[in-house]
N, C-alpha and C positions, 0 to 999 in steps of 0.2 A: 763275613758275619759269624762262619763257626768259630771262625779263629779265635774272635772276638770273645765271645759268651766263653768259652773255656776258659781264657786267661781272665776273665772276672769270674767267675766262679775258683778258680786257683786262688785270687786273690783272696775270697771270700776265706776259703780253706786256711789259709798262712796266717788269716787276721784274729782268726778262733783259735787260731794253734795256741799265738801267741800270748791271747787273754787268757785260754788254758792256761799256759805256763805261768805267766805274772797271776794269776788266782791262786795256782797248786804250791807254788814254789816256795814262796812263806812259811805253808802249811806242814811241807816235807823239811826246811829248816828249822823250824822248831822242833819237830820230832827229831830229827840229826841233834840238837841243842842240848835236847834234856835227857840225850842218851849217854852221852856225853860229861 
């Protein structure tokens, strides 16, 4: 059951990383863009 609850909360962790990065990442190409 601990095993359990860790790797979904891992999961959780990796799934927010990723929204993170697909939000930020546009955000930092543009800036990269117009420096450019």
């Amino acid at each position: 059951m601990l095993d359990r609850n860790d790797t979904a909360s891992e999961a959780k962790q990796l799934q927010l990383w990723t929204i993170f990065h697909l939000l930020t990442f546009p955000l930092y190409y543009n800036r990269l863009y117009q420096h450019m």
